[in-house]
C-alpha positions as a Python dict, from the first residue, in 0.01 Angstrom:
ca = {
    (1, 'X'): (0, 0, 0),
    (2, 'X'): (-199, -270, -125),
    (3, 'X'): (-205, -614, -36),
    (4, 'X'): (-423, -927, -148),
    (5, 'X'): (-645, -906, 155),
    (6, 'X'): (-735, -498, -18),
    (7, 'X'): (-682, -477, -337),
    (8, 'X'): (-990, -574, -578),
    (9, 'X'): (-887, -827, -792),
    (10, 'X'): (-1178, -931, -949),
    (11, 'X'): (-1282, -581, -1038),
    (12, 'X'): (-925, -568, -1136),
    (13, 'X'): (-946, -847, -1384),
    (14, 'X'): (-1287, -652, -1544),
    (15, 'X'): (-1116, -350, -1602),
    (16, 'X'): (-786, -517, -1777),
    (17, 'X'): (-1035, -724, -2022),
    (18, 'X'): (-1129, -381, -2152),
    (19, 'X'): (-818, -203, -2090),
    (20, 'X'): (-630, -467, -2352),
    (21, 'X'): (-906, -496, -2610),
    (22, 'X'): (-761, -260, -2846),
    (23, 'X'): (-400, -418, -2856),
    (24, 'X'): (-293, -721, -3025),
    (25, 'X'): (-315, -1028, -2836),
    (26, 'X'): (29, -1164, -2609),
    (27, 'X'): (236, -1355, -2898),
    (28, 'X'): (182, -1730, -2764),
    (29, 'X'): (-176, -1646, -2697),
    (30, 'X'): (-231, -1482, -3046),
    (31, 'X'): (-76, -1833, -3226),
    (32, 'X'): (-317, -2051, -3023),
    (33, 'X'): (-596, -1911, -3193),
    (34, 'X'): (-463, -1893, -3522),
    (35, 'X'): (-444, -2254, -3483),
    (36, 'X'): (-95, -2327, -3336),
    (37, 'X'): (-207, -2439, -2981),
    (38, 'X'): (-46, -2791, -2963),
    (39, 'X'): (182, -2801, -2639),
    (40, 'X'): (465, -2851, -2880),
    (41, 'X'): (406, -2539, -3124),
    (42, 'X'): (345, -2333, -2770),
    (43, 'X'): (689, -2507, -2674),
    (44, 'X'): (859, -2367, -2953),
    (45, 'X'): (691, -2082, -3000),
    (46, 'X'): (791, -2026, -2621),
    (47, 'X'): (1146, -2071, -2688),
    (48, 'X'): (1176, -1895, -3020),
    (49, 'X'): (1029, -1579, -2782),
    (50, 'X'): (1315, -1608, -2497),
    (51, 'X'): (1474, -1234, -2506),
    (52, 'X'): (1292, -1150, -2852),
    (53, 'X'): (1014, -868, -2873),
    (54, 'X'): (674, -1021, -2948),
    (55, 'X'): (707, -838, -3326),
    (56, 'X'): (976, -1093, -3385),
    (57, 'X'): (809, -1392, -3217),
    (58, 'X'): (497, -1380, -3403),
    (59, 'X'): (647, -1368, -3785),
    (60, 'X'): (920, -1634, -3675),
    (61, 'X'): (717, -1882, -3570),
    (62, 'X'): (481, -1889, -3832),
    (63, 'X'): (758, -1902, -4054),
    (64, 'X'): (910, -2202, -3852),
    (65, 'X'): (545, -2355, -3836),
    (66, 'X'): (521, -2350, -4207),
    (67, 'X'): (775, -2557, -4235),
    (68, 'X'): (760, -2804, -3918),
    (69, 'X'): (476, -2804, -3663),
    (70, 'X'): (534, -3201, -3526),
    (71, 'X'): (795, -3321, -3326),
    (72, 'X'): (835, -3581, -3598),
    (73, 'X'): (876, -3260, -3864),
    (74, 'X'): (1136, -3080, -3645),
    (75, 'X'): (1336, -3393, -3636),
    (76, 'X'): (1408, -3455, -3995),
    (77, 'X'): (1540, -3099, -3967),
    (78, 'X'): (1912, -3041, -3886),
    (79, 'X'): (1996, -2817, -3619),
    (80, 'X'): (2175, -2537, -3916),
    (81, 'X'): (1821, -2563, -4053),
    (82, 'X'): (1605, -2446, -3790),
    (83, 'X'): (1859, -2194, -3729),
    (84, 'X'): (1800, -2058, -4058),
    (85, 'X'): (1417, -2037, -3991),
    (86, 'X'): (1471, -1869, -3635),
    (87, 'X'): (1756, -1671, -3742),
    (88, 'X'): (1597, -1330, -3632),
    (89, 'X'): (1529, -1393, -3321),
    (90, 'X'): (1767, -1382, -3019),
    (91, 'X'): (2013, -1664, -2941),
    (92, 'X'): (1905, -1878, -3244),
    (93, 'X'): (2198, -2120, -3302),
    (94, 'X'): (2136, -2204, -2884),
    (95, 'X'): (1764, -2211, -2939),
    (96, 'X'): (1768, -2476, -3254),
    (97, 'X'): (2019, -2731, -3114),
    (98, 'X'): (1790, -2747, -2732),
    (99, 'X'): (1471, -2751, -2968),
    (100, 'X'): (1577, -3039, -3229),
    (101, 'X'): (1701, -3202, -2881),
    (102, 'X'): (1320, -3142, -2751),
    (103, 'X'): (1194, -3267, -3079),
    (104, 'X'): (1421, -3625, -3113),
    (105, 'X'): (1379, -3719, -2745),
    (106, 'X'): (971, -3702, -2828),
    (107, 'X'): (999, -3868, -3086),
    (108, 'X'): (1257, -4149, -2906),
    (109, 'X'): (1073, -4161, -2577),
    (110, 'X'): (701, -4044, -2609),
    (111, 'X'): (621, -4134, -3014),
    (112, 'X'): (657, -3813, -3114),
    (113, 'X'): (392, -3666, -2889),
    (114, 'X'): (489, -3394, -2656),
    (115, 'X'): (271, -3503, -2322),
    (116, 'X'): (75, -3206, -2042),
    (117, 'X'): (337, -3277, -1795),
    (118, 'X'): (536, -3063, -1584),
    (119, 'X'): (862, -3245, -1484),
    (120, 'X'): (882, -3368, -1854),
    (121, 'X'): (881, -2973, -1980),
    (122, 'X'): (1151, -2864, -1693),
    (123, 'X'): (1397, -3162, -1792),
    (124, 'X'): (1409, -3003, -2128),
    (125, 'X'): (1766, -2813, -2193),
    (126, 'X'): (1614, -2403, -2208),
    (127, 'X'): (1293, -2444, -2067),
    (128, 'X'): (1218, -2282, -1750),
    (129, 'X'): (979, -2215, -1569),
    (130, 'X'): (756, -1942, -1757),
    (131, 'X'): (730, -2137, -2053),
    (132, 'X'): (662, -2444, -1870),
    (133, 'X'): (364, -2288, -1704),
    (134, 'X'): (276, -2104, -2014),
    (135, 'X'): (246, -2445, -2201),
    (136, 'X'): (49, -2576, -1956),
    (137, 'X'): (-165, -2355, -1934),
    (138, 'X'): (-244, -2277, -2269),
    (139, 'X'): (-229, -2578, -2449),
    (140, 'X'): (-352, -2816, -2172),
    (141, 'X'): (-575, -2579, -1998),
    (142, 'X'): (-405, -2664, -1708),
    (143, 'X'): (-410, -2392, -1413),
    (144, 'X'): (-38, -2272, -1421),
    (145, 'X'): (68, -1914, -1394),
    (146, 'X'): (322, -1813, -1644),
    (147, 'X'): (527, -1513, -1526),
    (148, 'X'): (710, -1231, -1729),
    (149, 'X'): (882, -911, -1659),
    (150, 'X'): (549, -798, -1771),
    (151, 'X'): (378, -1006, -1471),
    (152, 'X'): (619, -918, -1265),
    (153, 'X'): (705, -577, -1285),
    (154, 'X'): (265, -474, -1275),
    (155, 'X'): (170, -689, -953),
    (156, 'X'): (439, -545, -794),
    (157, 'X'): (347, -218, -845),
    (158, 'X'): (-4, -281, -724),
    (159, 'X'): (169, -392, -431),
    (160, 'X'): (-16, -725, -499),
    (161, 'X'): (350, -886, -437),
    (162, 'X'): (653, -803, -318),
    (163, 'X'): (905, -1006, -456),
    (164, 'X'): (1251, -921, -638),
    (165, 'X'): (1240, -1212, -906),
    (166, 'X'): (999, -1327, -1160),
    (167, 'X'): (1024, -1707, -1022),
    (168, 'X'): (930, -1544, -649),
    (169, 'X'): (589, -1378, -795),
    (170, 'X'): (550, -1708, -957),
    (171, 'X'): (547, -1879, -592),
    (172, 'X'): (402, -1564, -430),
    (173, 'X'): (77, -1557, -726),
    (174, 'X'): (38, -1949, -674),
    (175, 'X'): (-51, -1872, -306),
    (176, 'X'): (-245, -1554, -355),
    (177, 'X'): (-412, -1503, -699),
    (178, 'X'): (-765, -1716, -751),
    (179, 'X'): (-727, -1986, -924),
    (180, 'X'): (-942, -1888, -1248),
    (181, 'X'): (-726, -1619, -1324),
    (182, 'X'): (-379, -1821, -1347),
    (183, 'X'): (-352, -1859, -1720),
    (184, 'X'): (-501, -1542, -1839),
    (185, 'X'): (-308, -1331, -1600),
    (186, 'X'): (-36, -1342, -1857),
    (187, 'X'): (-252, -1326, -2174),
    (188, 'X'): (-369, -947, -1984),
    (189, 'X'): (-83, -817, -1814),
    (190, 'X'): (138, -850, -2125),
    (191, 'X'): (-11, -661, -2370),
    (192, 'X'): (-105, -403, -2044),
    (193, 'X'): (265, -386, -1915),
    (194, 'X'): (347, -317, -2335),
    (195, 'X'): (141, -54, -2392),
    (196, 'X'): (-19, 132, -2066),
    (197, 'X'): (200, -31, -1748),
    (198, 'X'): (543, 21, -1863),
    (199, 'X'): (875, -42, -1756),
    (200, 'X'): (999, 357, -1817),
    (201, 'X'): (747, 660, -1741),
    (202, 'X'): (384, 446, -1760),
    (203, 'X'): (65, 619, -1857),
    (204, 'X'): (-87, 622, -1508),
    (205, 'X'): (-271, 899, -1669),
    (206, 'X'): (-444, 718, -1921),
    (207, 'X'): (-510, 391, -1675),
    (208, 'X'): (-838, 249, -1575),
    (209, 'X'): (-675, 138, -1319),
    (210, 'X'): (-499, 457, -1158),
    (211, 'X'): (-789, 500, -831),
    (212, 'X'): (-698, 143, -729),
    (213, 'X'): (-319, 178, -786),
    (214, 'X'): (-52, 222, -534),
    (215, 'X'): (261, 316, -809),
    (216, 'X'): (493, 77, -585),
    (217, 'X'): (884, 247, -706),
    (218, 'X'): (676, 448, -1009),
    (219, 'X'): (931, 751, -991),
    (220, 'X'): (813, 902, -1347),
    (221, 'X'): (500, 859, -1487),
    (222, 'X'): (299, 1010, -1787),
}
């Protein structure tokens, strides 16, 4: 089994860079570089994606971003109205009452700015810790890991971690994983874990990274 002492992660990291070229970038990364990479659009963006598929995400929140992209914006809004413009993805009358919350406190307390901090992000109502980290990390280029099922599920079957939550890989990849690969360890392993590392029968066949690969609790594989 492998364990951080063995297992090659920079050679690791190479091999994923090529691995998800072909596939379209993870959802939060993908609206960063179409321009949407202000910690509040990754915020909402963040939120919107709770429990919605990435296909979903992506169309929502430029649809939502079209219409407000400030905290200032997203204030003048009533909570049925950002409902409307989220209404496809999951949870949406919960999401647009703790995001118009998110979006008059900033406005109240830090004119209208949303500010890089940690403890600020967790005392929102719905955010947690992935999308913390994930804001963090992409908007402030601060080094913060944000962990998925995605994240999750793939380190654990390199035997990287072993860990039964995504919030324990989250402690367990603060103490193990070099620092320079915090932030894009999500913008990799998601579109890998969607496409070649998957949760049902994964294409160990087709993986570059199969030699290096222990399978921890792969049962079925193609």
């Amino acid at each position: 089994m492998a364990d951080q002492q063995s297992f090659p992660i920079d050679s690791v990291f190479d091999q994923l860079r090529d691995a998800v070229r072909p596939y379209p970038m993870a959802a939060l990364f993908e609206l960063a570089a179409a321009g949407h990479d202000s910690p509040f659009e990754q915020l909402v963006a963040c939120m919107i994606s709770i429990r919605t598929r990435d296909e979903i995400t992506l169309p929502v929140a430029h649809q939502f971003f079209a219409t407000a992209r400030t905290p200032a914006d997203v204030s003048r809004l009533s909570a049925e109205e950002i409902e409307n413009l989220i209404s496809t993805s999951s949870f949406p009358a919960t999401k647009a009452r703790q995001i118009l919350a998110i979006a008059c406190r900033l406005v109240a307390e830090h004119d209208g700015v949303l500010p890089c901090d940690h403890d600020l992000l967790r005392s929102f109502g719905g955010v947690g810790p992935k999308c913390a980290n994930l804001v963090l990390g992409i908007a402030c280029n601060q080094p913060y890991i944000g962990v998925d099922i995605h994240v999750h599920r793939i380190t654990n079957r390199w035997g990287y971690v072993h860990t039964a939550t995504p919030e324990q890989t989250m402690v367990s990849l603060h103490t193990i994983l070099p620092r320079q690969y915090w932030v894009e360890i999500n913008r990799l392993l998601v579109p890998f874990g969607k496409h070649i590392c998957t949760g049902t029968a994964p294409r160990c066949s087709s993986c570059p990274l199969q030699s290096l690969c222990p399978m921890v609790g792969v049962t079925t594989h193609r």
